[in-house]
C-alpha positions in Angstrom: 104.5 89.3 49.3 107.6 89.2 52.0 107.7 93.6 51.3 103.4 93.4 52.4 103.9 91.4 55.6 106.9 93.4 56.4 104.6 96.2 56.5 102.0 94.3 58.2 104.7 93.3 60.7 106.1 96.8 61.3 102.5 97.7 61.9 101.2 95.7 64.6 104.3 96.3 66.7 103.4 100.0 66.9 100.7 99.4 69.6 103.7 99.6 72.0 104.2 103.4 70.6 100.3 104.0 70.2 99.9 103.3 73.9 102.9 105.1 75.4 101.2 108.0 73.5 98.1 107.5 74.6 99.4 107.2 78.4 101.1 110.5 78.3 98.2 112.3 77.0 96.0 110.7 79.8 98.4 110.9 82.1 99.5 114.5 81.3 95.8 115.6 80.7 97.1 116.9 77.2 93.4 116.1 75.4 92.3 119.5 77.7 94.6 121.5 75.0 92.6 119.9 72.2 89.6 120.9 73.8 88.2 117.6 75.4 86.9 117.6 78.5 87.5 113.9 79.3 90.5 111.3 77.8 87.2 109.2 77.0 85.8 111.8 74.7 89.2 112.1 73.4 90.0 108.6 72.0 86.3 108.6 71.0 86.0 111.1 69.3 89.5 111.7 68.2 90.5 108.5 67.1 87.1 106.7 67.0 88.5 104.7 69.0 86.6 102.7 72.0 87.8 103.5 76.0 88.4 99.9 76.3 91.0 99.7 72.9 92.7 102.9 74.4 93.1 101.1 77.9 94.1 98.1 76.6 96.8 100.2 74.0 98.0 101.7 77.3 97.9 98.5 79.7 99.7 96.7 76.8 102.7 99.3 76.4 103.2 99.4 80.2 104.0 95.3 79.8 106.5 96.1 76.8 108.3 99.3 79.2 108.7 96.6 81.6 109.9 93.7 79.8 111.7 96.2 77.8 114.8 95.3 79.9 114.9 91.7 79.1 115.3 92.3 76.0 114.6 92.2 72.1 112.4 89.3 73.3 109.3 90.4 73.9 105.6 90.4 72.8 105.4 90.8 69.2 101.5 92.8 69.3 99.1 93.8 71.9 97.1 90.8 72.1 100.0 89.0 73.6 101.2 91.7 75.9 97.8 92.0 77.1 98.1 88.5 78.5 100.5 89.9 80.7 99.3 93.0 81.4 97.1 91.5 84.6 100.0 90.6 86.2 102.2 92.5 88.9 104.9 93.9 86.9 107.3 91.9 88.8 105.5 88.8 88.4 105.2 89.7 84.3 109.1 89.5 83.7 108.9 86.0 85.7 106.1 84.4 83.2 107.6 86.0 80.3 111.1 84.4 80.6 108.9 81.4 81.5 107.3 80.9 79.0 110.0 82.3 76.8 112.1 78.5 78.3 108.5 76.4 77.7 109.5 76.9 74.0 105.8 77.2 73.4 104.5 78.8 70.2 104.3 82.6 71.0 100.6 83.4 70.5 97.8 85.0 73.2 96.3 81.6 73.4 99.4 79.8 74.4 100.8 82.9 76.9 96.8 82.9 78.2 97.2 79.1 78.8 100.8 79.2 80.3 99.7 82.2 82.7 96.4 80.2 83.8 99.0 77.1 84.4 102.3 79.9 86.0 99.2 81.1 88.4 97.5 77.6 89.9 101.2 76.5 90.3 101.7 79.2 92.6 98.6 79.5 94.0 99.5 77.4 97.8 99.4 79.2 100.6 102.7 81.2 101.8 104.2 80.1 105.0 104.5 82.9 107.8 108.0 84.3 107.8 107.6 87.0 109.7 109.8 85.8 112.0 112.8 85.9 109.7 112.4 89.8 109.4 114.9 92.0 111.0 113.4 94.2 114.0 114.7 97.4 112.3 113.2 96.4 108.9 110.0 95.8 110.6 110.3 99.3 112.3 110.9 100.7 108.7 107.4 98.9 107.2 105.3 99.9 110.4 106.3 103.7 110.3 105.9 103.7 106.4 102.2 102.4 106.3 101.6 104.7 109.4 102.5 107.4 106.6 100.5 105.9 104.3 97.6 105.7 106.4 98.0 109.8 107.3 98.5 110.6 103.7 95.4 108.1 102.8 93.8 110.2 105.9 94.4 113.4 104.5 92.9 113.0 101.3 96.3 112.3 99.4 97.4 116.0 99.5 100.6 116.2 100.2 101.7 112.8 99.0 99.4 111.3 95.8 98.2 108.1 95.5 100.0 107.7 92.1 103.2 108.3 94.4 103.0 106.4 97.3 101.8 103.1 94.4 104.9 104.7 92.5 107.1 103.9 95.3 105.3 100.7 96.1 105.8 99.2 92.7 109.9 100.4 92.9 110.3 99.0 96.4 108.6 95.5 95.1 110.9 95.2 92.3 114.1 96.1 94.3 112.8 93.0 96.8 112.3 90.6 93.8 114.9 91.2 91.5 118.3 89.3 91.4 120.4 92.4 91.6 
């Protein structure tokens, strides 16, 4: 019995692998080598597998990549990562070790329930701080979302999208994090 759940066990943790695969093919376009013209027609017909299970694989290995630096810690299938997966990735380290201290029994429903709970906590309205902000920080923001707004203009050519969100997420976690 304890060598069949080991199996089961090893199993269910590989969604983390199955999704970082599936996100490089996407990402990478590598189904056009095998001949598919979309990632969709891929995973269908491929790996009969649903769009929604291969977004989900993907959504749910981008949680574990981020929480990845926590520690061994983390979401034990993709069920429970899921949970966190429609979070900002900041904001998913912050519920994980969260709920990680509410000693709660790790299951989707419970992480689902603490996540509802984590977001109507935090869910008052911010106070204005603007006036805390340095004048050359200020400066900074303005000239960077004029750049975004010529780039946006321009039909993303010389800087993509996936770049300037790229650079959004890493200047968001820089802000948050304790370092």
């Amino acid at each position: 019995m304890s060598r069949l759940e080991q199996v089961i066990d090893r199993s269910r943790r590989r969604f983390f692998e199955i999704g970082s695969a599936l996100k490089r093919i996407r990402d990478e376009k590598l189904y056009k080598a095998a001949l598919f013209d979309s990632f969709e027609s891929y995973v269908r017909n491929r790996w009969e597998m649903g769009k929604s299970q291969a977004y989900r694989l993907i959504e749910s290995s981008s949680v574990m990549e981020n929480l990845s630096p926590i520690g061994d810690d983390l979401p034990a299938n993709e069920a429970q990562a899921r949970v966190l997966a429609r979070l900002p990735a900041t904001e998913q380290k912050r519920v994980w070790r969260a709920f990680l201290e509410s000693g709660l029994e790790r299951t989707a429903w419970n992480i689902e329930r603490f996540v509802r709970g984590a977001g109507s906590k935090s869910g008052g309205e911010q106070k204005d701080l603007t006036d805390l902000i340095d004048v050359e920080y200020k400066k900074a923001v303005v000239e960077m979302m004029r750049q975004i707004g010529l780039a946006k203009s321009e039909g993303w050519q010389t800087t993509s999208k996936q770049a300037a969100l790229l650079w959004n997420t890493t200047m968001k976690d820089k802000i948050v994090s304790k370092r």
